[in-house]
C-alpha positions as CSV (number, residue, x, y, z in Angstrom):
1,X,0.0,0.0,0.0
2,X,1.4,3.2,-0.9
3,X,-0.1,6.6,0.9
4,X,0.8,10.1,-0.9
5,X,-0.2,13.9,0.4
6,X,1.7,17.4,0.3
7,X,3.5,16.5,3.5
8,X,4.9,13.0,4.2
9,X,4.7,9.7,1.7
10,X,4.5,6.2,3.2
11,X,5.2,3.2,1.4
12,X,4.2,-0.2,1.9
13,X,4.0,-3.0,-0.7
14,X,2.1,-6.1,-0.2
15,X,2.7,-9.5,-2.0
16,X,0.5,-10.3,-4.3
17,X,-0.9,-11.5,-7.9
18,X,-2.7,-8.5,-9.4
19,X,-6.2,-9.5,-11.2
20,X,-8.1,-6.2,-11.4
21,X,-8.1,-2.7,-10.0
22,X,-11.0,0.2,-10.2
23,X,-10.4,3.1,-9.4
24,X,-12.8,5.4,-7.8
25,X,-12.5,9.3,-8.0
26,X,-13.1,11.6,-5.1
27,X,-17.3,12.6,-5.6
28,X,-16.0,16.2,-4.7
29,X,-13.6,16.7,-6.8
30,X,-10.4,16.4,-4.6
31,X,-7.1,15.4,-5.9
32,X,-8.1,12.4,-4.4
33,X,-8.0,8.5,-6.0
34,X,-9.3,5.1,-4.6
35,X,-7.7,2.2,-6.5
36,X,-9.0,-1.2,-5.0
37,X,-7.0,-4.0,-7.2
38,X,-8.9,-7.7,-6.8
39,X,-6.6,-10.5,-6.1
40,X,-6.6,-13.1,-3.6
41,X,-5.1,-10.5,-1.7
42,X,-6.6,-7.2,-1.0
43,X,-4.4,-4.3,-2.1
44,X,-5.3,-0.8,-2.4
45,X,-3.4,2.0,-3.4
46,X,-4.6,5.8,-1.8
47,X,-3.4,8.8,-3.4
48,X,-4.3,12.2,-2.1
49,X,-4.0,15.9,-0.7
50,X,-6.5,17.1,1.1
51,X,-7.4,13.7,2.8
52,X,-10.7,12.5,4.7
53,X,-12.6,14.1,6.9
54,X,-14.3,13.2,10.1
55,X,-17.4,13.3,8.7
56,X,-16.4,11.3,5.3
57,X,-15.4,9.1,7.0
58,X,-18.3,8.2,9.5
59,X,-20.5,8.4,6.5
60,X,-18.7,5.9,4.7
61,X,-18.3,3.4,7.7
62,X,-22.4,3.9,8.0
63,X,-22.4,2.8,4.4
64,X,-20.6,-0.2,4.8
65,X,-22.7,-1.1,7.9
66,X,-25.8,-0.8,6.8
67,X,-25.0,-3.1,3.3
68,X,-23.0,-5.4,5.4
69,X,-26.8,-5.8,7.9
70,X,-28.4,-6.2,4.4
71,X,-25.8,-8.7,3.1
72,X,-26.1,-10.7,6.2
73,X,-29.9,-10.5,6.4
74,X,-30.0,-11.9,3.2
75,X,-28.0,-15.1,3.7
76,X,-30.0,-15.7,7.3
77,X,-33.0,-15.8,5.6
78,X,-31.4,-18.1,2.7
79,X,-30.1,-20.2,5.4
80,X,-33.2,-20.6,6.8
81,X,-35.1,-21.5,3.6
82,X,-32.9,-24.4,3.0
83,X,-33.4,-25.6,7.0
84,X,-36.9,-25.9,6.0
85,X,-36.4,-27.4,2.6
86,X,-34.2,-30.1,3.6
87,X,-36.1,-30.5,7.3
88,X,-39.4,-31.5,5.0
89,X,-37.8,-33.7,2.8
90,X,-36.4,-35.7,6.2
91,X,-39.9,-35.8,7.7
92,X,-41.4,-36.4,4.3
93,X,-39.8,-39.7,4.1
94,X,-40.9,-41.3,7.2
95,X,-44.1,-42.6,6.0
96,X,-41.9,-45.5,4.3
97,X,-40.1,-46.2,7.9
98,X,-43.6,-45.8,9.8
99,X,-45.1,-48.5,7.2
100,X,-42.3,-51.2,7.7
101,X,-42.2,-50.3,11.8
102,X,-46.6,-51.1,11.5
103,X,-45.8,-54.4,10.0
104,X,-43.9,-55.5,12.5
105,X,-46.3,-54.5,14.9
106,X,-49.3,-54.4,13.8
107,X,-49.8,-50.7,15.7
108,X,-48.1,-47.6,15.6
109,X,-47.7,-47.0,19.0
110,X,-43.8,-46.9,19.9
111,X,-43.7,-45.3,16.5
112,X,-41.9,-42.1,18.2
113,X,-38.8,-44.2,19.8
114,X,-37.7,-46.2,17.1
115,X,-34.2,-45.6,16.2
116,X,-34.9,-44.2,12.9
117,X,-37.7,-41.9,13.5
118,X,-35.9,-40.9,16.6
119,X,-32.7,-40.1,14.0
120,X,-35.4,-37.7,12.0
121,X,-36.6,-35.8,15.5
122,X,-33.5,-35.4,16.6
123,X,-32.1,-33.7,13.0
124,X,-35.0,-31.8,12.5
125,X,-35.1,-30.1,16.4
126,X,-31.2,-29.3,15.9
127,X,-32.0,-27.7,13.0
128,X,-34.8,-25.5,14.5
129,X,-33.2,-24.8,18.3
130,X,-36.1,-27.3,19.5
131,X,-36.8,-29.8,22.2
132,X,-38.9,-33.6,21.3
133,X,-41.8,-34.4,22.9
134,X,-43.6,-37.3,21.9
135,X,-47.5,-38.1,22.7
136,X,-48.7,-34.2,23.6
137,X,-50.0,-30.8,22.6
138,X,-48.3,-28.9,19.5
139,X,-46.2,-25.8,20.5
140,X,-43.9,-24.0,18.5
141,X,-40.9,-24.6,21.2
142,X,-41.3,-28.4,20.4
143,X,-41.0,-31.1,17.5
144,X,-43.9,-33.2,18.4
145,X,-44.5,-36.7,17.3
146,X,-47.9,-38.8,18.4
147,X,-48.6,-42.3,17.7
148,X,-51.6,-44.5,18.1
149,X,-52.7,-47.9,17.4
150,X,-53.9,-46.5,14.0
151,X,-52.0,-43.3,12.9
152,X,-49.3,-40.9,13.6
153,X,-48.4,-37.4,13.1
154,X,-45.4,-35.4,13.3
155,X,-44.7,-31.5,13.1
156,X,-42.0,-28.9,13.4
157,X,-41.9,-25.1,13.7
158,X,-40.4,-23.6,10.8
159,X,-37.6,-21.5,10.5
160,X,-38.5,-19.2,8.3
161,X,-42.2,-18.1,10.0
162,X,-42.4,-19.6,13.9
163,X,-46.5,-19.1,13.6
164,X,-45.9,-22.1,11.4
165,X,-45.8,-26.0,10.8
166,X,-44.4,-28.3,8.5
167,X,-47.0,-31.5,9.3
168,X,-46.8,-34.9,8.2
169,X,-49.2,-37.8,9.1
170,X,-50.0,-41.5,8.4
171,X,-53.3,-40.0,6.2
172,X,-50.5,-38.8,3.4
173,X,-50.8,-35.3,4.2
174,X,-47.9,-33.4,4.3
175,X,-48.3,-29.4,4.4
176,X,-47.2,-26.5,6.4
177,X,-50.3,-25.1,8.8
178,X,-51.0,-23.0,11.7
179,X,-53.0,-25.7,13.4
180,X,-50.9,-27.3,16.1
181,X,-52.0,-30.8,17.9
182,X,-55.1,-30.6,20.1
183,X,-54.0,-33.6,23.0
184,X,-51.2,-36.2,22.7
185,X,-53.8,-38.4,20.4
186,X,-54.1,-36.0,17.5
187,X,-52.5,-38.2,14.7
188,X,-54.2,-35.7,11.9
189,X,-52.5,-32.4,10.5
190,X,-54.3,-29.2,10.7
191,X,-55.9,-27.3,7.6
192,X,-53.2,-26.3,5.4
193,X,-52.0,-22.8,4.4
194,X,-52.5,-20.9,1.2
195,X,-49.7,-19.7,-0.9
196,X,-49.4,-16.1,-0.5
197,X,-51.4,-16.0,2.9
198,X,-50.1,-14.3,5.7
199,X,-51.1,-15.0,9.4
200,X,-51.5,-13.8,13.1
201,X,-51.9,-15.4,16.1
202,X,-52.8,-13.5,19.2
203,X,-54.5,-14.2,22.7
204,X,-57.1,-11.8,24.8
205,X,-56.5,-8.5,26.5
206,X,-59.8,-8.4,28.1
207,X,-61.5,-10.8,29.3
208,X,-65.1,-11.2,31.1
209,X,-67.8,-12.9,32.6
210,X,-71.4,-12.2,30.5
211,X,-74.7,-12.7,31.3
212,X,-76.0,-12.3,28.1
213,X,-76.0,-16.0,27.9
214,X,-77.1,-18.8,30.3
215,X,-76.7,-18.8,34.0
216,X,-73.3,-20.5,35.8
217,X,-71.0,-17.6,36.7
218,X,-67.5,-17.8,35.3
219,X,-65.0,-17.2,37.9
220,X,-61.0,-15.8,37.2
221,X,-62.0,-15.1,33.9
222,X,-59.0,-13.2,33.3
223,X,-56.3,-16.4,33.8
224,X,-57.3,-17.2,30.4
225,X,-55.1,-14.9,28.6
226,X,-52.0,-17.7,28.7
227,X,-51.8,-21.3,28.7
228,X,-50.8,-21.8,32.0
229,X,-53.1,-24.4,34.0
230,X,-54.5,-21.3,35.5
231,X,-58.0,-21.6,35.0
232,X,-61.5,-19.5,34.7
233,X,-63.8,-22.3,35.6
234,X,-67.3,-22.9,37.4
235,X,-68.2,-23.9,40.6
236,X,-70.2,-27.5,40.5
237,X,-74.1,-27.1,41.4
238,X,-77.0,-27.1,39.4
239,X,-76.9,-28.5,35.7
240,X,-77.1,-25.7,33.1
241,X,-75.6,-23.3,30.2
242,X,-72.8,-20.7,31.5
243,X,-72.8,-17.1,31.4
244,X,-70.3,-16.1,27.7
245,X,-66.7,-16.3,28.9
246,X,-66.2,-12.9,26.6
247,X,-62.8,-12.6,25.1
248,X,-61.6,-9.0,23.4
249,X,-58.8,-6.9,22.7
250,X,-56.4,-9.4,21.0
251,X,-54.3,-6.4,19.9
252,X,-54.1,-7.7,16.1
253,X,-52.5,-5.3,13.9
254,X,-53.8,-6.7,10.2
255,X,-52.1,-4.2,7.5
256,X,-55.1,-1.9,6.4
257,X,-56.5,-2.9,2.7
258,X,-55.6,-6.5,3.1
259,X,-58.2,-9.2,2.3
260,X,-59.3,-11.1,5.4
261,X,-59.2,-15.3,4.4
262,X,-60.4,-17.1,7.4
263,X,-60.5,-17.1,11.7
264,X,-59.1,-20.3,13.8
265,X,-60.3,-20.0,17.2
266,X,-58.6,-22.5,19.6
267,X,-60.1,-23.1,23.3
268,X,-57.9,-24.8,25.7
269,X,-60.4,-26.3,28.3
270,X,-61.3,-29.6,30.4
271,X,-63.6,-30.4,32.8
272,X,-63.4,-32.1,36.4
273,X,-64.8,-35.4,36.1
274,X,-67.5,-36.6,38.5
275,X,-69.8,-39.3,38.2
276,X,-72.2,-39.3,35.5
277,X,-71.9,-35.8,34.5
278,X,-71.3,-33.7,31.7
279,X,-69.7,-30.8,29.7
280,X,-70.1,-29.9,26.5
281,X,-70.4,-26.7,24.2
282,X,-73.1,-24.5,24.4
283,X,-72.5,-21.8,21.9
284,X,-69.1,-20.5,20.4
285,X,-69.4,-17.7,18.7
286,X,-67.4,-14.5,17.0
287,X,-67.5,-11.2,18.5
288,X,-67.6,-8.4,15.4
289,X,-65.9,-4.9,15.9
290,X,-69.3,-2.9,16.7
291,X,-69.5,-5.4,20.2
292,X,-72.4,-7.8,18.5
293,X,-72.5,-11.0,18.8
294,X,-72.7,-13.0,15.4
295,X,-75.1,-15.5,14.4
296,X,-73.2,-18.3,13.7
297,X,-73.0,-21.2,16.8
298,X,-69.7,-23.3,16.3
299,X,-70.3,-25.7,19.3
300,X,-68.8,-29.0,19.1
301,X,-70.7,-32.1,19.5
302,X,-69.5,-34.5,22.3
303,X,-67.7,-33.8,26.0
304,X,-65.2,-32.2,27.1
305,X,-62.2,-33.9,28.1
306,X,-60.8,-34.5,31.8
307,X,-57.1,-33.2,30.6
308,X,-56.7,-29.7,28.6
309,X,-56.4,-29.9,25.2
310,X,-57.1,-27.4,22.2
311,X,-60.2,-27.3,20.4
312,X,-60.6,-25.5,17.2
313,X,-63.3,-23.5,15.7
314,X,-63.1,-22.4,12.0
315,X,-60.7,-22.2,9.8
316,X,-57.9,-20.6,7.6
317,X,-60.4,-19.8,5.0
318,X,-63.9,-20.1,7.2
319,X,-64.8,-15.9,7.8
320,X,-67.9,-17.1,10.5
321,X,-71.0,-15.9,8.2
322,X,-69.7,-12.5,8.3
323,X,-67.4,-10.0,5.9
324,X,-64.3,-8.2,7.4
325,X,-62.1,-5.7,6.7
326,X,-58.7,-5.4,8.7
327,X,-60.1,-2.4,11.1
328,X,-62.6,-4.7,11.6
329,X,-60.0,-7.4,12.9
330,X,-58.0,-4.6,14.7
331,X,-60.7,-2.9,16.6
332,X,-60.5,-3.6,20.6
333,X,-64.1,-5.2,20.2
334,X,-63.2,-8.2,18.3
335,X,-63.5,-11.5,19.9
336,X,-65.0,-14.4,21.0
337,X,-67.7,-16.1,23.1
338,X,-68.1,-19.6,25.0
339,X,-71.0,-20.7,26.7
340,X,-70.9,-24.4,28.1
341,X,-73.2,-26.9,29.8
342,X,-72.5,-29.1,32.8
343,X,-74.3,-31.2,34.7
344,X,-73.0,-30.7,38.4
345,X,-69.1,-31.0,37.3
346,X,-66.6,-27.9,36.9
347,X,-65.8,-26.5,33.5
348,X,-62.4,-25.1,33.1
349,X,-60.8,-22.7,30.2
350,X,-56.6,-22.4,30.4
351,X,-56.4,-20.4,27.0
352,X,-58.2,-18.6,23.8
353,X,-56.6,-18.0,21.0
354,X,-57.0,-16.9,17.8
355,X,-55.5,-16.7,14.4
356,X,-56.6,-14.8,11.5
357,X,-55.3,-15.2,7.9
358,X,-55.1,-12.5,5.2
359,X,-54.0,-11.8,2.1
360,X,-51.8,-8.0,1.6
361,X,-52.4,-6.0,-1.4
């Protein structure tokens, strides 16, 4: 490297195999050259008088810093796709080791610990910072693998979106959803996602008791607002419907102009088991932005179970009867209602969530 000015010259020369050199001329016009020559060393060669100044010189380190964020930005989220890309094509391929583990024993249960599917797990949560859990509820800290006597399912957060799921099951269905497992016996993968269609997920700000509905008081209504075993829940007594457990304010933040696709409700609840009673939906119901309550009931047939597990309501492209805009989504008086029925058990609610999907513009 070789450094000239009015006052003092210094001289140092570097080995190296010269294979190209631009130079780059001073934008103000100084006596002032930039000669970068490419070789598998770097060599550059600075000629000038009036030399940088403090402020050229913090403006070109910004420079540099903000395209070396970009740069690496880039390759992160490259990195990431191929994680993904190769992490489905590992998962992908179990059905052929699931089909010669079931005829050997006639069941899938074990499914999760055999040495080769347990080669799989263990690749694809190394590749996604994640713990194995085998037999339980989806999460998106977790790749979860269930097996029963007749099916099995396995899914993985991605890398590239954590709101999402690569899924593959003993059915054939291999897709990435927002649907994680309801209880350690869900062997099915949730409703796929669209190409193109963005989601949220959010849980409740606000959180209430309403009469508007049936008659059974819902205590710590508020403890739903994490899944936490913390529970609202009823006190047993009379059979009956409950008062709405009232969820609002999920805080979404949908981009304005974008094209609302579909609402997943999911409802974390159990119920205390006594003999011969009870629990089952009453009503389920979406909230809109002006405070009403919509028309359509999507209560679930069939009880309650005795351990908390997820249930889901709608769908990625299900919009409840009703047309939405994204204010509509956004506005503090969106939500969700639950009613249930007991006879003489407790009814208990961990969790509401819900996700909406939408399409930007």
């Amino acid at each position: 490297m070789k450094i000239m000015n009015s006052k003092k010259a210094f001289t140092h020369t570097p080995s190296f195999s010269v294979r190209k050199s631009v130079d780059i001329l001073h934008p103000k016009g100084k006596n002032f050259l930039l000669r970068v020559i490419n070789t598998k060393k770097l060599g550059v060669t600075l000629l000038c008088k009036g030399g940088f100044t403090l402020i050229e010189l913090l403006v070109t380190i910004s420079i540099i810093t903000f395209l070396m964020s970009f740069v690496m930005a880039s390759l992160s989220s490259a990195r990431n796709k191929a994680i993904d890309s190769n992490m489905k094509t590992s998962l992908s391929s179990m059905r052929s080791q699931a089909a010669i583990y079931y005829d050997g024993a006639s069941s899938y249960v074990g499914l999760c610990a055999n040495q080769s599917i347990q080669a799989a797990l263990i690749s694809a949560a190394s590749s996604t910072n994640t713990n194995i859990q085998i037999n339980a509820l989806g999460d998106s800290s977790h790749v979860t693998c269930n097996a029963t006597t007749t099916g099995w399912a396995i899914q993985t957060p991605l890398k590239t979106n954590s709101n999402q799921f690569f899924c593959v099951d003993s059915n054939g269905t291999a897709v990435v959803t927002e649907q994680v497992f309801g209880s350690g016996n869900d062997v099915a993968c949730g409703a796929g996602v669209a190409s193109g269609v963005e989601s949220q997920m959010a849980s409740a700000g606000i959180v209430a008791d309403d009469v508007t509905a049936g008659t059974l008081i819902w205590s710590n209504p508020s403890r739903i607002v994490s899944s936490n075993d913390s529970y609202a829940n009823t006190t047993a007594g009379s059979p009956g419907n409950t008062h709405y457990l009232k969820a609002t304010n999920f805080g979404f933040n949908i981009p304005a102009g974008s094209t609302i696709n579909g609402i997943l409700i999911e409802i974390e609840k159990s119920f205390i088991e006594a003999v011969d009673t009870i629990a089952h939906d009453n009503e389920v119901k979406i909230v809109k932005s002006d405070g009403i309550i919509g028309v359509v009931n999507k209560a679930l047939a069939g009880n309650w179970t005795i351990t908390d597990a997820y249930y889901p309501y709608g769908a990625s492209s299900d919009l409840w009867g009703e047309t939405w805009s994204a204010s509509d989504i956004n506005d503090i008086d969106f939500g969700v209602v639950l009613s249930g029925y007991r006879s003489g058990c407790n009814l208990l609610v961990d969790h509401i969530r819900v996700t909406v999907y939408y399409t930007t513009h």
